[in-house]
mmCIF file of the N, C-alpha and C atoms, coordinates in Angstrom:
data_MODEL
# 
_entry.id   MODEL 
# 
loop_
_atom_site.group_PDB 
_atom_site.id 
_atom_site.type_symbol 
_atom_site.label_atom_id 
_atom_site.label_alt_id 
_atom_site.label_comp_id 
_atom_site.label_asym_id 
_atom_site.label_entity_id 
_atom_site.label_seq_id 
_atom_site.pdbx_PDB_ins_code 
_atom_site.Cartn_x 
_atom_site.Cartn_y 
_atom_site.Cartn_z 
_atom_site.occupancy 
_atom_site.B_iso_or_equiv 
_atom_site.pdbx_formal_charge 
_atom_site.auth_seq_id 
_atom_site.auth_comp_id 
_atom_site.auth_asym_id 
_atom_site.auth_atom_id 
_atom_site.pdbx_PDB_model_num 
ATOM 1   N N  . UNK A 1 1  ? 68.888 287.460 152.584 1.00 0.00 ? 1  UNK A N  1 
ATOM 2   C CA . UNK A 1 1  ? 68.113 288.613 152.172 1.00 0.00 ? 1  UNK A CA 1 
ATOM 3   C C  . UNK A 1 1  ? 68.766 289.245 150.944 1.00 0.00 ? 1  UNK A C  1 
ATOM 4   N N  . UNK A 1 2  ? 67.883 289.324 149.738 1.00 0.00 ? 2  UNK A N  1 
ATOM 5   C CA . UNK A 1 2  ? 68.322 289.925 149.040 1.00 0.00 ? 2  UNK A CA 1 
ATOM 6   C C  . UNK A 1 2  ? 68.753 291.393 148.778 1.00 0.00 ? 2  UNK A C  1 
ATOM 7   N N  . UNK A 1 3  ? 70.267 291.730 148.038 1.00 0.00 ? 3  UNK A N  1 
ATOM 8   C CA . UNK A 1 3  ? 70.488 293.018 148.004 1.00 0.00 ? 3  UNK A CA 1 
ATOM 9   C C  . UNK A 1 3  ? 69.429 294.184 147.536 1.00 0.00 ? 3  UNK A C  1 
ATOM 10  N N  . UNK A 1 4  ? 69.048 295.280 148.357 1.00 0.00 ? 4  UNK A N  1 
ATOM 11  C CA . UNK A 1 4  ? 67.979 296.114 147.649 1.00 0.00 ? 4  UNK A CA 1 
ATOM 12  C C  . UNK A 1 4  ? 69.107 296.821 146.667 1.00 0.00 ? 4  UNK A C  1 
ATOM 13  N N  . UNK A 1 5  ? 68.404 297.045 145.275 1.00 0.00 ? 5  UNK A N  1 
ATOM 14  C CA . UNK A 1 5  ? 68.872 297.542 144.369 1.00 0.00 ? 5  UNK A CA 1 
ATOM 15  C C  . UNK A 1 5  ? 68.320 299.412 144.274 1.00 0.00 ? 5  UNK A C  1 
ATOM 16  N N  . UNK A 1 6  ? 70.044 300.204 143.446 1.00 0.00 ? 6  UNK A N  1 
ATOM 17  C CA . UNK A 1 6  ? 69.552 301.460 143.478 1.00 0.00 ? 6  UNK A CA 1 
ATOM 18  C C  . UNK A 1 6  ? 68.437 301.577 142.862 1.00 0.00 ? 6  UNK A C  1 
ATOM 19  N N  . UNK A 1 7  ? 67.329 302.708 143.305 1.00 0.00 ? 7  UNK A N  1 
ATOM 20  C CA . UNK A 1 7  ? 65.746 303.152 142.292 1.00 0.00 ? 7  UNK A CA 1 
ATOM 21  C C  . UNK A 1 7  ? 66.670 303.893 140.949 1.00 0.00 ? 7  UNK A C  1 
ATOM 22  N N  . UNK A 1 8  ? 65.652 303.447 140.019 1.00 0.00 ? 8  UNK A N  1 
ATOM 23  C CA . UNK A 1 8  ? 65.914 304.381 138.713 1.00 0.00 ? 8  UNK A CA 1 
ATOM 24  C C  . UNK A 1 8  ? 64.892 305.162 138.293 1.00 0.00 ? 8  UNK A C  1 
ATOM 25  N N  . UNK A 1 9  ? 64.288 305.527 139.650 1.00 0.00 ? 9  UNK A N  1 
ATOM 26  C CA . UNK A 1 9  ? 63.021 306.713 139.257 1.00 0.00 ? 9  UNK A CA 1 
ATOM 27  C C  . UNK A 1 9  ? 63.533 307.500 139.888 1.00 0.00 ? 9  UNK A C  1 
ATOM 28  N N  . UNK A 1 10 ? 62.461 308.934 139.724 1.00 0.00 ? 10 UNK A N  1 
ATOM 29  C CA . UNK A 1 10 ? 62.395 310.065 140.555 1.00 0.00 ? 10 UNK A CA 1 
ATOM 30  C C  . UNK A 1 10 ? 60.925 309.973 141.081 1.00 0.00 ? 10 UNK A C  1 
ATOM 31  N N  . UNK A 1 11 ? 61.226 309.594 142.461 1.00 0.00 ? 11 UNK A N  1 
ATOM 32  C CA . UNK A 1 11 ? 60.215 309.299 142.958 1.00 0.00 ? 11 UNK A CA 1 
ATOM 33  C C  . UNK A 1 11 ? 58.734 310.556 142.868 1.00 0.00 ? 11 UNK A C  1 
ATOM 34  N N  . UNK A 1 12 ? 59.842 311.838 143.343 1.00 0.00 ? 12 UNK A N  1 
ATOM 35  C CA . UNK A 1 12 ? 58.766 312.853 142.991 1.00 0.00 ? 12 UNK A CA 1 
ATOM 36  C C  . UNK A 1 12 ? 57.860 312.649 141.521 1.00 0.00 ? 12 UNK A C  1 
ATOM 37  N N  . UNK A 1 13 ? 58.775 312.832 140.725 1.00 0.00 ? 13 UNK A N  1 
ATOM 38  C CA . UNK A 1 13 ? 58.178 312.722 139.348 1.00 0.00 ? 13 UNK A CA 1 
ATOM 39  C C  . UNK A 1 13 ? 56.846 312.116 139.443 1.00 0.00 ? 13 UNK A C  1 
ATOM 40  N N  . UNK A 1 14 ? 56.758 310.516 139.723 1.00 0.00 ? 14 UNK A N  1 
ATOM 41  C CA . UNK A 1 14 ? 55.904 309.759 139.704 1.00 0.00 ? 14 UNK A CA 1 
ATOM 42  C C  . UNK A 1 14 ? 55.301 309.862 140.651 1.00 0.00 ? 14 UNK A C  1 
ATOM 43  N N  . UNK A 1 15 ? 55.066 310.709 141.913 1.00 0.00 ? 15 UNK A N  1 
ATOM 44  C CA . UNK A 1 15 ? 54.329 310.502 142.771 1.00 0.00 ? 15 UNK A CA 1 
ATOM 45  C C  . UNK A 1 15 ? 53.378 311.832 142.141 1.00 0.00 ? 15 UNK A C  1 
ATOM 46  N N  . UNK A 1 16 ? 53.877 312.965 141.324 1.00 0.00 ? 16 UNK A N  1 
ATOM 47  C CA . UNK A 1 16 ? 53.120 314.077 140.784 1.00 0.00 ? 16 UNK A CA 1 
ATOM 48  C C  . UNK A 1 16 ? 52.075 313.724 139.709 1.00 0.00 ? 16 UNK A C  1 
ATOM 49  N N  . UNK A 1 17 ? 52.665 312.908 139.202 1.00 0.00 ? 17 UNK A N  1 
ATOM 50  C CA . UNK A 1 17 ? 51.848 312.356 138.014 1.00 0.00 ? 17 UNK A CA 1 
ATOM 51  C C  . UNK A 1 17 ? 50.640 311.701 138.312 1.00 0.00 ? 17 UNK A C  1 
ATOM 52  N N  . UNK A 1 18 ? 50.919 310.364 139.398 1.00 0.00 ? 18 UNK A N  1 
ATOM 53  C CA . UNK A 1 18 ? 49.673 309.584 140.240 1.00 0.00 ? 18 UNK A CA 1 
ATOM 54  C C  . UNK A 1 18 ? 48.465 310.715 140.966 1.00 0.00 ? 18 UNK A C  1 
ATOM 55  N N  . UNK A 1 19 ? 49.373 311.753 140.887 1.00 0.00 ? 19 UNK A N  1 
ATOM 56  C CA . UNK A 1 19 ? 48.574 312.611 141.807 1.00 0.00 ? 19 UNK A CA 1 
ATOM 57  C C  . UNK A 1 19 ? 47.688 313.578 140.682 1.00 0.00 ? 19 UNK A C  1 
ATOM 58  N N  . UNK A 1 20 ? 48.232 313.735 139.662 1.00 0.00 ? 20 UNK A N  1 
ATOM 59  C CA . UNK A 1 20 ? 47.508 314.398 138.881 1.00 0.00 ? 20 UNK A CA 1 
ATOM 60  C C  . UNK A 1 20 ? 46.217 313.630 138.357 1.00 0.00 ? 20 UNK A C  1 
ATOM 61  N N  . UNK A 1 21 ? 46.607 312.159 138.460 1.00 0.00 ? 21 UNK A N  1 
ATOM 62  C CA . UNK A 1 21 ? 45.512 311.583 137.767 1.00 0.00 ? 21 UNK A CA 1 
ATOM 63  C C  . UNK A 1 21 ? 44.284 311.388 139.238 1.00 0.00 ? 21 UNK A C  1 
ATOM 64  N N  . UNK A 1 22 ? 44.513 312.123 140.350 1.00 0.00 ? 22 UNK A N  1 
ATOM 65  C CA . UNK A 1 22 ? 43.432 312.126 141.363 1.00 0.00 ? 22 UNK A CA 1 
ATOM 66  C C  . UNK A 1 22 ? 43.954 310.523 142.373 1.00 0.00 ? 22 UNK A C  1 
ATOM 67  N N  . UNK A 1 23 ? 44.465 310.120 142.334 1.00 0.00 ? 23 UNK A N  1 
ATOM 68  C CA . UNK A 1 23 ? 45.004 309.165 143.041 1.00 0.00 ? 23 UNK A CA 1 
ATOM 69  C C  . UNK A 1 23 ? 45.955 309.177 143.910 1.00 0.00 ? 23 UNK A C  1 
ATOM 70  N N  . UNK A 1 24 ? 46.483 307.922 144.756 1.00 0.00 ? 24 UNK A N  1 
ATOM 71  C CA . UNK A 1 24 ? 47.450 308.193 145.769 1.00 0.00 ? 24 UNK A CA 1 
ATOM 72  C C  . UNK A 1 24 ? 48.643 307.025 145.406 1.00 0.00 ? 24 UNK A C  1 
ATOM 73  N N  . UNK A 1 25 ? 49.846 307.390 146.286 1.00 0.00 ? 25 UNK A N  1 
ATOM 74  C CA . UNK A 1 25 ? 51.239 306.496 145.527 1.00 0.00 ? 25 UNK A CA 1 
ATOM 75  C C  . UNK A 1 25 ? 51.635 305.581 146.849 1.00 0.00 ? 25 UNK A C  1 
ATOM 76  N N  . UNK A 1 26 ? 51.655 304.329 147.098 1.00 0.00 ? 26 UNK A N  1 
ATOM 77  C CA . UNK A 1 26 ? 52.086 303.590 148.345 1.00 0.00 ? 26 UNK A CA 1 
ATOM 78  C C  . UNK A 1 26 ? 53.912 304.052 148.391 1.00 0.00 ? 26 UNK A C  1 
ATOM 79  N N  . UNK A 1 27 ? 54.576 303.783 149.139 1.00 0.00 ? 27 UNK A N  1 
ATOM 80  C CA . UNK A 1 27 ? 55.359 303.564 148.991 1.00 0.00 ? 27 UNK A CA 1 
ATOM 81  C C  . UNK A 1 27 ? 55.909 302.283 148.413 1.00 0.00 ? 27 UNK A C  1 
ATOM 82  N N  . UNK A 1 28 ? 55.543 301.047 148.321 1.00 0.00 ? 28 UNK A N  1 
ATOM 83  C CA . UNK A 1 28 ? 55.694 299.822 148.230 1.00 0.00 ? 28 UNK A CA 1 
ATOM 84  C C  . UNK A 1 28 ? 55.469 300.107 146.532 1.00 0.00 ? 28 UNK A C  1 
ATOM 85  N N  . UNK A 1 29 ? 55.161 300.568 145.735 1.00 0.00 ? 29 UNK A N  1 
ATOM 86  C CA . UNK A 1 29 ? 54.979 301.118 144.756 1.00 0.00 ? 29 UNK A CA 1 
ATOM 87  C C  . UNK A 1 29 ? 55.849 301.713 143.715 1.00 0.00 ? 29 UNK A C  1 
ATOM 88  N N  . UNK A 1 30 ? 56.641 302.483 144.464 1.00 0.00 ? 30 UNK A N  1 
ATOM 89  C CA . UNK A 1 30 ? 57.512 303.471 143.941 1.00 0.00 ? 30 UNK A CA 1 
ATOM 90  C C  . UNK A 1 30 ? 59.014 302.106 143.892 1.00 0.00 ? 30 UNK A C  1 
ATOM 91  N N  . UNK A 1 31 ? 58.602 301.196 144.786 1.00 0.00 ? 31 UNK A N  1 
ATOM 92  C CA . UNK A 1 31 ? 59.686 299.971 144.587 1.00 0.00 ? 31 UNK A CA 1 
ATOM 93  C C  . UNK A 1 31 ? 59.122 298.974 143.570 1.00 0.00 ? 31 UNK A C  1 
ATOM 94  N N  . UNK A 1 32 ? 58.179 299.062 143.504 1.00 0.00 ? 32 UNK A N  1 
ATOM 95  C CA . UNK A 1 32 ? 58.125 297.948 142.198 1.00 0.00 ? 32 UNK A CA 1 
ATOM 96  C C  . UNK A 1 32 ? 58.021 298.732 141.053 1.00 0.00 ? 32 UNK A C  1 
ATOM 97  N N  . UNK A 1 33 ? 57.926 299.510 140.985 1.00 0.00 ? 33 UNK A N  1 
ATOM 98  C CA . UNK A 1 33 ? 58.145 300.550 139.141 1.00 0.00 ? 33 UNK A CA 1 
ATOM 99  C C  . UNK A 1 33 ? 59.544 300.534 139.419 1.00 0.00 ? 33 UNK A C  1 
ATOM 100 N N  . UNK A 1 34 ? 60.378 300.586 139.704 1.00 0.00 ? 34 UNK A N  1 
ATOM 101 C CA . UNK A 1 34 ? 62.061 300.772 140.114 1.00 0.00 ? 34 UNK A CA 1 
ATOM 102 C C  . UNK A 1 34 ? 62.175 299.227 139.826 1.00 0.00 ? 34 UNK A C  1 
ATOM 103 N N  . UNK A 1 35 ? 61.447 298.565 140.082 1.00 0.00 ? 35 UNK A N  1 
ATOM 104 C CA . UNK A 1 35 ? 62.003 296.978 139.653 1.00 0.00 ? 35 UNK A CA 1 
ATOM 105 C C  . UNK A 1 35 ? 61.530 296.576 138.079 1.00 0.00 ? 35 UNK A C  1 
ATOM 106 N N  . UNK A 1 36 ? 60.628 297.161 137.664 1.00 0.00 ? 36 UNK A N  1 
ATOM 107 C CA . UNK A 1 36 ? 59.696 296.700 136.366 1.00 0.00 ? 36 UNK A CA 1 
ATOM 108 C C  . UNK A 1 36 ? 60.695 297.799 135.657 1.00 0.00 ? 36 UNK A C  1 
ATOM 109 N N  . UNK A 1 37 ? 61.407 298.817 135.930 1.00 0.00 ? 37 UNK A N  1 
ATOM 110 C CA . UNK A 1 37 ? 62.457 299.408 134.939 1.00 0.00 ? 37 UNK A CA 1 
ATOM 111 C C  . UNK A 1 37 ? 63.903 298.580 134.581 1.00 0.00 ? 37 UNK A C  1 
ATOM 112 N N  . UNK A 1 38 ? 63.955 298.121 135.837 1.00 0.00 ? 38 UNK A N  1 
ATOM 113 C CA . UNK A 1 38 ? 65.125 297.524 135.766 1.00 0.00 ? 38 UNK A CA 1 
ATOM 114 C C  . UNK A 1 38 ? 64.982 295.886 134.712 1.00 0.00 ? 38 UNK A C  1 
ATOM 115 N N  . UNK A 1 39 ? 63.426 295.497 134.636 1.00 0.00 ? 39 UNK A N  1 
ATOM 116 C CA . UNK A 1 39 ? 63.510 294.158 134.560 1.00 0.00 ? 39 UNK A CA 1 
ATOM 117 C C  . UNK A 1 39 ? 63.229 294.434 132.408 1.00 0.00 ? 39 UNK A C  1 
ATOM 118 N N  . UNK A 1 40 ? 62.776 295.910 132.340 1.00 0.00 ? 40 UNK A N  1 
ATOM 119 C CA . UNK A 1 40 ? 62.501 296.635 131.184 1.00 0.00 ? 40 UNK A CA 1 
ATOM 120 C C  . UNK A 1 40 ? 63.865 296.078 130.408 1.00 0.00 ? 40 UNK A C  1 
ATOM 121 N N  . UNK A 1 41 ? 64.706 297.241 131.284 1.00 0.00 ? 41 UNK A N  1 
ATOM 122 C CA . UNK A 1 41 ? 65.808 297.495 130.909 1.00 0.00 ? 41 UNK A CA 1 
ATOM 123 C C  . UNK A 1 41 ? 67.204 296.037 130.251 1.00 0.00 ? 41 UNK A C  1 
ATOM 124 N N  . UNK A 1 42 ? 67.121 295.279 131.679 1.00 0.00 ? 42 UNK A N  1 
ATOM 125 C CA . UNK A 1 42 ? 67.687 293.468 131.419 1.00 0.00 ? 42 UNK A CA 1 
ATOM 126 C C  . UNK A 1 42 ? 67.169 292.983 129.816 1.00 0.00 ? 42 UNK A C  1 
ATOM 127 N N  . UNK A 1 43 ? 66.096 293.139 129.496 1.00 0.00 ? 43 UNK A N  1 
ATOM 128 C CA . UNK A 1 43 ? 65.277 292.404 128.490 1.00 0.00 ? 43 UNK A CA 1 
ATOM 129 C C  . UNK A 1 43 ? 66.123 293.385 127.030 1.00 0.00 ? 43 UNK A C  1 
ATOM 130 N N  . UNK A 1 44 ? 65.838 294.438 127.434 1.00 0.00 ? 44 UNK A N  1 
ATOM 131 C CA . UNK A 1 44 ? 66.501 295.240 125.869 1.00 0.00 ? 44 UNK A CA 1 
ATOM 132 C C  . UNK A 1 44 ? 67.962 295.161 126.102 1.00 0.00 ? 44 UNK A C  1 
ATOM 133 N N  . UNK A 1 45 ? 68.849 294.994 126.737 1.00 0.00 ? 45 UNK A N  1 
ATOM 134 C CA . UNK A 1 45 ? 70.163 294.478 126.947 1.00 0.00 ? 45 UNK A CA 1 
ATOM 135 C C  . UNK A 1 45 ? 70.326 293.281 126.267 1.00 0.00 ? 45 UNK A C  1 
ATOM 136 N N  . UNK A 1 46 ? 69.323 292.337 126.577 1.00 0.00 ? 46 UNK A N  1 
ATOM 137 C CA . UNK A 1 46 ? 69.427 291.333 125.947 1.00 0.00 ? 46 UNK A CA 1 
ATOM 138 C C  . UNK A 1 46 ? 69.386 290.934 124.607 1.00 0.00 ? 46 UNK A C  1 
ATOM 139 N N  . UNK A 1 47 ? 68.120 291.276 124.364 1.00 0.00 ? 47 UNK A N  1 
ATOM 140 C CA . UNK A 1 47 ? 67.553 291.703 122.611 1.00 0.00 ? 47 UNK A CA 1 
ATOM 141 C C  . UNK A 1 47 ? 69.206 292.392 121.806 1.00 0.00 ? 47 UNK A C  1 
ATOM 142 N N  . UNK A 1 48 ? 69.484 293.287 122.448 1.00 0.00 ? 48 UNK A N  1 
ATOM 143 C CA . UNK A 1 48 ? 70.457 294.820 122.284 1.00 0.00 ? 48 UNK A CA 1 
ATOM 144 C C  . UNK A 1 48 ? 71.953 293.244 121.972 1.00 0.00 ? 48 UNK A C  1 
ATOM 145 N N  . UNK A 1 49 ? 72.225 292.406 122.391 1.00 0.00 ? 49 UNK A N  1 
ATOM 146 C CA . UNK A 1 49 ? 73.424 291.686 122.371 1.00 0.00 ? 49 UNK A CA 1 
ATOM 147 C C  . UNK A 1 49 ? 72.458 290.759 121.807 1.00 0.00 ? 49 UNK A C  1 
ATOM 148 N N  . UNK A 1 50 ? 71.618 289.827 121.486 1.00 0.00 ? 50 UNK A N  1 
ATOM 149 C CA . UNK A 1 50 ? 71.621 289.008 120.182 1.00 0.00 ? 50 UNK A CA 1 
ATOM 150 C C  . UNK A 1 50 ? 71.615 289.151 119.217 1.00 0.00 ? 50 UNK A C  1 
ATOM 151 N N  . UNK A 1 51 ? 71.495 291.227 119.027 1.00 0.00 ? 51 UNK A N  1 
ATOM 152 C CA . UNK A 1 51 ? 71.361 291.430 117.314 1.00 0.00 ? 51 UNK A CA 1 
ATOM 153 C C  . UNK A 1 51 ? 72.602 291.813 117.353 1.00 0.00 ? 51 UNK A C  1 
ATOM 154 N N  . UNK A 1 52 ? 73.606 291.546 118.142 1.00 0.00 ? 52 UNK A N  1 
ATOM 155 C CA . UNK A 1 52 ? 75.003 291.936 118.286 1.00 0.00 ? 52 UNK A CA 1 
ATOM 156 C C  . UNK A 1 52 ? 75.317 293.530 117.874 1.00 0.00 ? 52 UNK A C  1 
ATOM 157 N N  . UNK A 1 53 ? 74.572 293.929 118.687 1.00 0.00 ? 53 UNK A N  1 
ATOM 158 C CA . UNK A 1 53 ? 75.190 295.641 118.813 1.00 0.00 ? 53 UNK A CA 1 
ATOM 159 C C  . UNK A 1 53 ? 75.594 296.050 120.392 1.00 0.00 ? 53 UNK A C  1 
ATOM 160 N N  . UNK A 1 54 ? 75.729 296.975 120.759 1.00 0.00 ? 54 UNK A N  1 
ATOM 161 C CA . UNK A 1 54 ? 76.313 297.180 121.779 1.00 0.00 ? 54 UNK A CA 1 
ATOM 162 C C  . UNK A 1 54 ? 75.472 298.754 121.843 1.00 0.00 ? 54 UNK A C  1 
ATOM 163 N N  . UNK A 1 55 ? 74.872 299.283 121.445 1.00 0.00 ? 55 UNK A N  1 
ATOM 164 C CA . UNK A 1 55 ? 73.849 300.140 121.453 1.00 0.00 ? 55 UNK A CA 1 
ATOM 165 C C  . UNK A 1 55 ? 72.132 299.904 121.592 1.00 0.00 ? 55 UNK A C  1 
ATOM 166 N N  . UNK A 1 56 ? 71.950 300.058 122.834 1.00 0.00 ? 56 UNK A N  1 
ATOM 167 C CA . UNK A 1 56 ? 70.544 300.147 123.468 1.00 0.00 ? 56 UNK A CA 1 
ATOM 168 C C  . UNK A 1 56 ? 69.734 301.014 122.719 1.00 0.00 ? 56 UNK A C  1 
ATOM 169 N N  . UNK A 1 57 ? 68.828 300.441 121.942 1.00 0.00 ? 57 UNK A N  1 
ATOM 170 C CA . UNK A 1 57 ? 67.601 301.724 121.237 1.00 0.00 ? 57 UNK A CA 1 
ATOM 171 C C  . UNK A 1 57 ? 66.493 301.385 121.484 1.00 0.00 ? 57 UNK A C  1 
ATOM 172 N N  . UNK A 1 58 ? 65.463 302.386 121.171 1.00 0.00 ? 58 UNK A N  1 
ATOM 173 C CA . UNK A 1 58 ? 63.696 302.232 121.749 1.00 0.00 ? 58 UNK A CA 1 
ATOM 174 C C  . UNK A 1 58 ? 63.675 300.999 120.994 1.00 0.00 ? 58 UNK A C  1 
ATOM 175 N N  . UNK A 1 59 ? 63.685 300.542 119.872 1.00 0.00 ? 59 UNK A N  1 
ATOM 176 C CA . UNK A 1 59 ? 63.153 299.495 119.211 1.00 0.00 ? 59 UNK A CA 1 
ATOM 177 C C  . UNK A 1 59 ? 63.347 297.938 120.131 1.00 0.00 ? 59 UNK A C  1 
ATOM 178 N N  . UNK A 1 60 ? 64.276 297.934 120.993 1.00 0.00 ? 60 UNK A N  1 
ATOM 179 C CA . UNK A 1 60 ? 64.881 296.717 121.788 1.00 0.00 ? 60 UNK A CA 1 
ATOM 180 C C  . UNK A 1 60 ? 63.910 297.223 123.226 1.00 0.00 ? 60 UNK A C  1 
ATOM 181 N N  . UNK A 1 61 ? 63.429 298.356 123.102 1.00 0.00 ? 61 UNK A N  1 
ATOM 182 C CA . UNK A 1 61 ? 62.555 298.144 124.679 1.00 0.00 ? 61 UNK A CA 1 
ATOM 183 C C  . UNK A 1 61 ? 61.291 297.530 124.070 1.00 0.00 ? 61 UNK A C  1 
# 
């Protein structure tokens, strides 16, 4: 079984927002935006070390 990884949301946050737009938030949900940040994040790390910097910027997300 794989390790569950820490969330990098605020769950509130995003459950206010879904809610503003008249909709509802699963829980199962609030774990895959916590995974699609993380998988965000891997990708501009990556980009971020082939242009050989060591500084993460919007342009690498």
């Amino acid at each position: 079984m794989a390790k569950k990884r820490e969330s990098l949301i605020v769950a509130s946050k995003i459950k206010a927002y879904i809610k503003s737009k008249k909709m509802m938030t699963s829980s199962e949900s609030l774990e895959a935006i916590s995974e699609k940040v993380y998988s965000m994040l891997d990708a501009a790390i990556d980009r971020t070390k082939a242009n050989r910097r060591s500084t993460v910027k919007a342009q690498d997300l």
